[in-house]
C-alpha positions in Angstrom: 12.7 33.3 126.2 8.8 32.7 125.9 6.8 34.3 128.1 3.7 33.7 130.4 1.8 36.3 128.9 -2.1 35.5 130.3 -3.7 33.3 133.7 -7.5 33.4 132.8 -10.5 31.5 134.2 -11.5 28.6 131.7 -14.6 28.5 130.4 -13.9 25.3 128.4 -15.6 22.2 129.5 -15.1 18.7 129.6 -14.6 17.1 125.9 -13.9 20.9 124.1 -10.0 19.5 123.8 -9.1 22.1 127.0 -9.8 20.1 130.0 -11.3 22.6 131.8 -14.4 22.2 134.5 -18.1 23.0 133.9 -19.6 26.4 133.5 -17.4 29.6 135.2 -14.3 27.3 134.6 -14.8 25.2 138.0 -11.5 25.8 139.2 -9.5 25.8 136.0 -7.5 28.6 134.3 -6.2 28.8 130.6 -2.7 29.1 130.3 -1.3 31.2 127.5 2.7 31.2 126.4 3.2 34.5 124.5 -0.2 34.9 123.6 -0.8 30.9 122.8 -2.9 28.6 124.4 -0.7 25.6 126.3 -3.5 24.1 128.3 -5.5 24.6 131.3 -4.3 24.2 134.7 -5.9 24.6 138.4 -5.4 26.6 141.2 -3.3 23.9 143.0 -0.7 23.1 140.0 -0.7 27.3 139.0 0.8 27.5 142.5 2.7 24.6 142.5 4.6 25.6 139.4 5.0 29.0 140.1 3.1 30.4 137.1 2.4 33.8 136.8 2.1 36.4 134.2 5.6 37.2 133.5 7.2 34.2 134.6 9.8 32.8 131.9 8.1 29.3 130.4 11.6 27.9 129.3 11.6 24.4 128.0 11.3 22.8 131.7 8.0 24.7 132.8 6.3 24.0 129.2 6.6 20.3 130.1 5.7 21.2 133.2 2.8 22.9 132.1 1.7 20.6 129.4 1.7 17.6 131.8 -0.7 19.2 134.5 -2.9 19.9 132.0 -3.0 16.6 130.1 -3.5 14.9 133.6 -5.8 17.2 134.4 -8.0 17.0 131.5 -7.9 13.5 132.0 -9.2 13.8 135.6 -12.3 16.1 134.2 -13.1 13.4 131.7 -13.2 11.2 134.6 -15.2 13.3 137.0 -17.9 13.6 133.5 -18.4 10.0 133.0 -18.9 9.8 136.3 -21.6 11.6 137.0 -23.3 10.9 134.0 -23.6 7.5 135.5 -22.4 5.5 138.6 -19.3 3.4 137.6 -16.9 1.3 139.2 -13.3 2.3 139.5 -11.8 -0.4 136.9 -14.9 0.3 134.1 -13.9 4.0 134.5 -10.1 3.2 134.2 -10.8 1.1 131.5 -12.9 3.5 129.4 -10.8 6.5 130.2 -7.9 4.4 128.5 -10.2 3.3 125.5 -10.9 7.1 125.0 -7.3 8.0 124.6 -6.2 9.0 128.2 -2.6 8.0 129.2 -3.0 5.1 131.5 -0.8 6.4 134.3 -3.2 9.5 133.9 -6.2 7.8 134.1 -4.8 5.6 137.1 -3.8 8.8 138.9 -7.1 10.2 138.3 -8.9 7.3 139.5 -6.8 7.4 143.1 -7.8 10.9 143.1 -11.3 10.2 143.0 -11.0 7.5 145.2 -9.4 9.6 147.9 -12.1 12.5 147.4 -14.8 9.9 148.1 -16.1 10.0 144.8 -15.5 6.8 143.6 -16.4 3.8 145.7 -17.0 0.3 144.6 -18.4 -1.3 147.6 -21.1 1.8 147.4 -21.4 1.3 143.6 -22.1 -2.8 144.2 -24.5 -2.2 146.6 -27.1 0.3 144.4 -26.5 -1.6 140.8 -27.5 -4.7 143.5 -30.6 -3.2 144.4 -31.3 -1.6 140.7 -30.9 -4.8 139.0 -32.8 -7.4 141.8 -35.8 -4.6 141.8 -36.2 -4.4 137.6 -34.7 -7.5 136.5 -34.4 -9.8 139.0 -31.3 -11.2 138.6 -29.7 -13.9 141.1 -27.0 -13.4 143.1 -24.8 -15.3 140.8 -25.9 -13.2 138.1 -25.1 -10.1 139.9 -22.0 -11.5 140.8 -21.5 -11.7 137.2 -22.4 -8.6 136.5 -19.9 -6.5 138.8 -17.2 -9.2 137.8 -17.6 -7.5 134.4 -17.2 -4.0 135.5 -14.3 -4.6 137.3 -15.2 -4.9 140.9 -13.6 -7.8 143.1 -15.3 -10.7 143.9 -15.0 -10.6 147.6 -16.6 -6.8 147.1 -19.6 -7.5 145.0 -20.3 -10.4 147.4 -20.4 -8.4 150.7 -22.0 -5.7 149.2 -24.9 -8.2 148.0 -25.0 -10.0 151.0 -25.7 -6.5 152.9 -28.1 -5.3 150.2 -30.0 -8.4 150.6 -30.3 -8.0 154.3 -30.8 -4.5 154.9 -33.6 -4.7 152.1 -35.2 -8.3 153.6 -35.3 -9.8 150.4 -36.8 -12.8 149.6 -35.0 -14.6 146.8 -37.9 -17.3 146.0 -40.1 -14.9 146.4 -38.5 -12.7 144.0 -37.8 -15.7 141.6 -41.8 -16.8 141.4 -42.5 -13.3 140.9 -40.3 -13.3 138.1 -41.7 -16.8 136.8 -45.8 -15.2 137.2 -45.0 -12.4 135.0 -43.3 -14.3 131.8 -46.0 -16.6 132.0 -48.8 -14.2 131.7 -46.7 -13.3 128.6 -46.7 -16.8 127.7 -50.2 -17.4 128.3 -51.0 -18.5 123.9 -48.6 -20.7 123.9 -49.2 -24.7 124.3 -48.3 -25.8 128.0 -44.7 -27.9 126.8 -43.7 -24.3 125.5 -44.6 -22.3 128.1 -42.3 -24.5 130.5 -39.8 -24.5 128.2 -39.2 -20.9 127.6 -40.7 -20.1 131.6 -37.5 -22.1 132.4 -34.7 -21.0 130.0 -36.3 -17.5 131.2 -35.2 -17.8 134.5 -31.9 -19.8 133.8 -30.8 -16.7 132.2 -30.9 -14.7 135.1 -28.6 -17.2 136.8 -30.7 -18.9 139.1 -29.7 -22.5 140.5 -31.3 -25.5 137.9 -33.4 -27.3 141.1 -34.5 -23.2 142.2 -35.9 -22.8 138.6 -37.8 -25.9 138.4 -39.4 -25.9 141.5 -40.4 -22.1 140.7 -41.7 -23.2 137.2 -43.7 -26.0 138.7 -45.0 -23.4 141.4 -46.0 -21.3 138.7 -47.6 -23.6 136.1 -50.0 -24.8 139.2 -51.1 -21.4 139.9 -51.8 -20.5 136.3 
């Protein structure tokens, strides 16, 4: 019968094919079946499993072993994109699935980060808010949009911009005739009927109400 033959600390990283952590392993040892790689497992599953140098790997504890390490390679892809960027938990699921991962995988690897406290959407909502309302100056609709896109519920994207927009005191027609007074300085060549023309379609874009728009336009073409 094959044999458990080696329980080493992985080196491998995230996206070298082993699933292991980042540098010393993080947690993660390579498993080898009568001197052959099967996968890398951590502490937690080693345990759970019973595996030990010496122990018998029949047919049951290869699947066994094989299925810990797919999930948790899957879990350490998850835990990379993440911290490569902020995402929300339906954008990562998605994109964990569109790499290859097994859905049920990438689902139980979402809950997982989710009960850590690593993933949270109504966090997540709140800092792309502020991110995109500071450098582009989108609308709420817009931003609304936005989340919609990556997954997060309505009812969250809209408390978390709600609270956003209170806690920073922010001044949506302010923001929106700031907006207007920096496209039109870009504008400034153009004839007048162009300049309101592509002043307005400019701040359409970023989802602002139709009567907002004009009134911010009209605001702005007087100050020019």
């Amino acid at each position: 019968m094959p044999t458990i033959t080696a329980v080493t600390p992985s080196a491998r990283r995230e996206g070298s094919g082993g699933g292991g952590g980042g540098g010393g392993g993080g947690g993660r040892f390579d498993i080898e079946v009568d001197g052959e790689d099967v996968g890398a497992l951590s502490l937690d599953a080693i345990e759970r499993l019973r595996v030990y140098v010496g122990a018998p790997a029949d047919e049951r504890m290869l699947e066994s072993v094989a299925s810990e390490a797919r999930a948790l390679h899957t879990y350490d892809r998850a835990l990379a994109m993440l911290a490569s960027r902020p995402r929300a938990s339906r954008e990562l699921e998605r994109l964990l699935v569109k790499k290859g991962e097994p859905p049920e995988h990438a689902r139980a690897a979402i809950e997982r980060l989710i009960g850590l406290g690593l993933l949270d959407d109504t966090a997540f909502a709140r800092q792309f808010a502020r991110a995109k309302l500071a450098v582009g100056g989108l609308s709420r609709r817009r931003l609304q949009s936005e989340l919609a896109r990556r997954g997060v519920a309505r009812e969250v994207s809209q408390a978390a911009i709600d609270e956003m927009l209170v806690d920073e005191a922010v001044d949506e027609a302010a923001i929106l005739d700031q907006l207007a007074a920096r496209k039109l300085h870009s504008l400034r060549d153009l004839a007048p009927d162009v300049q309101r023309r592509r002043l307005y379609a400019f701040l359409s874009r970023r989802g602002y109400e139709p009567d907002d728009v004009r009134a911010s336009v009209k605001r702005a073409l007087r100050g020019a």
